[in-house]
LUMVOVO-649227 format. One record per residue (C-alpha): x, y, z; residue in three letters; residue number from 1. Coordinates in steps of 0.2 Angstrom, whole numbers, plus 2048, in hexadecimal, padded with zeros to 3 digits. Example, Ala and Ser with C-alpha at 12.3 -4.5 7.8 and 13.67 -1.06 7.14 Angstrom:
+-----+-----+-----+-----+-----+
:  xx :  yy :  zz :  aa :   i :
+-----+-----+-----+-----+-----+
: 83E : 7EA : 827 : ALA :   1 :
: 844 : 7FB : 824 : SER :   2 :
+-----+-----+-----+-----+-----+
//
This chain:
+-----+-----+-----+-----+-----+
:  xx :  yy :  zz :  aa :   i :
+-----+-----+-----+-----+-----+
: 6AD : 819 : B45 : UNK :   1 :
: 6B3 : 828 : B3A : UNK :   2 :
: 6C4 : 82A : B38 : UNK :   3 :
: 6CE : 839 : B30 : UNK :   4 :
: 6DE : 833 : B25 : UNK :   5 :
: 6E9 : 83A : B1B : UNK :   6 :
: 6F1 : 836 : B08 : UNK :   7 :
: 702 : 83F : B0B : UNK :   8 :
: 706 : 844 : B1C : UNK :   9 :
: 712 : 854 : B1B : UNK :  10 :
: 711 : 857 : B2E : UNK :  11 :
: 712 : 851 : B40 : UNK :  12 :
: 706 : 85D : B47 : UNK :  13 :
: 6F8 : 868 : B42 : UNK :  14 :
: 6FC : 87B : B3B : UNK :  15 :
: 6FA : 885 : B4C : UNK :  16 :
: 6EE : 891 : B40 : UNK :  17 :
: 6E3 : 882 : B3A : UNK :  18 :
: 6E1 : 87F : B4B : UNK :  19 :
: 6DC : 88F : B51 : UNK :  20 :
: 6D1 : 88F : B42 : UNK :  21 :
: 6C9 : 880 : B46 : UNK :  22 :
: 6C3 : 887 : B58 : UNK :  23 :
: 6B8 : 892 : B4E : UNK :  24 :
: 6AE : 883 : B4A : UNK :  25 :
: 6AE : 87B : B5A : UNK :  26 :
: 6BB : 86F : B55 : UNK :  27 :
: 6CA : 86C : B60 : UNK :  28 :
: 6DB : 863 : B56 : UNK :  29 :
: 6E8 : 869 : B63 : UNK :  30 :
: 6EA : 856 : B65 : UNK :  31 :
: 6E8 : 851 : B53 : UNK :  32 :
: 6F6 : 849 : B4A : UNK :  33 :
: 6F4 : 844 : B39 : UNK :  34 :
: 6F5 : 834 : B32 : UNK :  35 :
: 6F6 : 82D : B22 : UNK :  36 :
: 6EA : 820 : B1D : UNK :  37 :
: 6F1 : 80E : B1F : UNK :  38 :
: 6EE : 7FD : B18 : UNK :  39 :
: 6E3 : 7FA : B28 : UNK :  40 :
: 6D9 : 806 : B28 : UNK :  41 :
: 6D4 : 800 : B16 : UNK :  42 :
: 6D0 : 7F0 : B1C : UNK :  43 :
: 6C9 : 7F8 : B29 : UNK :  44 :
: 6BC : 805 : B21 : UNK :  45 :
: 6AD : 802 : B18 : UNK :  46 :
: 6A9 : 813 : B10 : UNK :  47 :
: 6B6 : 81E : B0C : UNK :  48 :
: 6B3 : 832 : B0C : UNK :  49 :
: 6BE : 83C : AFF : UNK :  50 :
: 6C1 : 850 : AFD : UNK :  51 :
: 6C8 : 84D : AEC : UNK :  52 :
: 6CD : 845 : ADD : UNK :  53 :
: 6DE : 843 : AE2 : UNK :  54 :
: 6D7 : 839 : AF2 : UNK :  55 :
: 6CC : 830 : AE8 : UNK :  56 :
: 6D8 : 82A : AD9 : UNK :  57 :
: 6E4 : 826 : AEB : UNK :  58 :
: 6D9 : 81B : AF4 : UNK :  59 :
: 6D2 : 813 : AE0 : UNK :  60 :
: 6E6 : 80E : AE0 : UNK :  61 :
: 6E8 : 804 : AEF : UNK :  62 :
: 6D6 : 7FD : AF0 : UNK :  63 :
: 6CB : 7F8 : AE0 : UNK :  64 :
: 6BC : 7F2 : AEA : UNK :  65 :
: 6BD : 802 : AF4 : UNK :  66 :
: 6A9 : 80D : AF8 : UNK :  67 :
: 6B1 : 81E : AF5 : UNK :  68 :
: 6A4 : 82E : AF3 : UNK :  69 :
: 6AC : 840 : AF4 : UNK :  70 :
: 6A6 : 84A : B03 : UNK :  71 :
: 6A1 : 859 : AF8 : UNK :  72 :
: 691 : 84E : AF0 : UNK :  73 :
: 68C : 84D : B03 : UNK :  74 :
: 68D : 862 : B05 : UNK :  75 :
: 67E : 86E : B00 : UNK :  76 :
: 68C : 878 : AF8 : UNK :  77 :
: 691 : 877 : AE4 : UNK :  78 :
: 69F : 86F : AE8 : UNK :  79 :
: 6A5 : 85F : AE4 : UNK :  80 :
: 6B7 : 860 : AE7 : UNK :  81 :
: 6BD : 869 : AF9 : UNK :  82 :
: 6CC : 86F : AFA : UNK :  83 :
: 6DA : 866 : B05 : UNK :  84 :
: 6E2 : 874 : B0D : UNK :  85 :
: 6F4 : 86F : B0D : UNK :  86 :
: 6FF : 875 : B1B : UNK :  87 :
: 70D : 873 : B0E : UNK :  88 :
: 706 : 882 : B07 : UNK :  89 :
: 710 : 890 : B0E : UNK :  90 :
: 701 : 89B : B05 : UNK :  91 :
: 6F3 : 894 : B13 : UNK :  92 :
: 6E5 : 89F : B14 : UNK :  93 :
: 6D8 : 8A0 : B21 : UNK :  94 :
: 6CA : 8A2 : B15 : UNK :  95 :
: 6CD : 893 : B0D : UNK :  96 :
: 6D1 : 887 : B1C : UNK :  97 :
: 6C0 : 892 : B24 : UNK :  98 :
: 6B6 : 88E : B14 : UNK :  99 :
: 6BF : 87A : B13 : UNK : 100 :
: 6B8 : 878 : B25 : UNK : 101 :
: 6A4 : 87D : B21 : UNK : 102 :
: 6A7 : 872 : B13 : UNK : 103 :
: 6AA : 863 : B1C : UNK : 104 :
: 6A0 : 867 : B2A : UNK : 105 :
: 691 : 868 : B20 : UNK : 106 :
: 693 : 859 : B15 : UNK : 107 :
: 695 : 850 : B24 : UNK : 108 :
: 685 : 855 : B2C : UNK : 109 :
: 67C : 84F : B1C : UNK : 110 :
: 683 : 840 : B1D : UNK : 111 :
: 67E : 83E : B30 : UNK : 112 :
: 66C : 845 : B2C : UNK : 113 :
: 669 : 83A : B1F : UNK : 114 :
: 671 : 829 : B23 : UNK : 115 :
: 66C : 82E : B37 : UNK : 116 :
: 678 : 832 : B45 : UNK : 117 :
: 688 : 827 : B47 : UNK : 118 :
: 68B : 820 : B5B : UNK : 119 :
: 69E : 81E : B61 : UNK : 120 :
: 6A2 : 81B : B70 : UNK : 121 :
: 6B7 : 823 : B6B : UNK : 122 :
: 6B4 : 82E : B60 : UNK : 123 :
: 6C8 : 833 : B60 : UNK : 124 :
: 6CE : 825 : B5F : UNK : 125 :
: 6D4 : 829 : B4C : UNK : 126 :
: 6D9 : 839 : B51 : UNK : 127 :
: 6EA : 832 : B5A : UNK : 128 :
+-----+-----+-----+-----+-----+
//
């Protein structure tokens, strides 16, 4: 099971303009509410997925024996940081949530085409 999980929640619910956004993909997040990461989930997890340092240095903190690789190694991009658009930011712009989203979206399927397709019977489960 892949779940998404926060370091710092600053929200409820999803920025209405991400959300929008994120239809452009194919992704619907009208029912997403963030999370942040919980000392279940790392005893839950095996492999931990990170967009950045901060994220990395985060989970390193509250779990020594933790596998953690950053997402970006996995993209055919240059990148090995993505940025984590914050709604905080007041500054949001769609260009950089649009550009965060292909990102992610193509680090995750190289992951999927290299370590093969991942079977869940509910998928959303982490999404509640």
């Amino acid at each position: 099971m892949a779940c998404s999980r926060g370091t710092e929640i600053f929200y409820k619910h999803p920025n209405q303009k991400i959300v929008a956004w994120a239809k452009n993909f194919g992704l619907d997040l009208s029912d997403h509410n963030p999370m942040e990461i919980s000392p279940q989930d790392m005893k839950d997890t095996t492999v931990f997925f990170v967009m950045d340092q901060s994220h990395y240095e985060y989970l390193k903190k509250i779990s020594k024996d933790a596998q953690i690789y950053y997402l970006g190694n996995f993209s055919t991009t240059d990148k090995h940081d993505i940025t984590d658009v914050k709604v905080r930011d007041l500054t949001i712009k769609k260009k950089e949530v649009i550009d965060t989203f292909r990102y992610i979206i193509n680090a995750i399927d190289n992951i999927l085409d290299t370590y093969g397709k991942i079977h869940t019977n509910n998928r959303h489960s982490c999404l509640q």
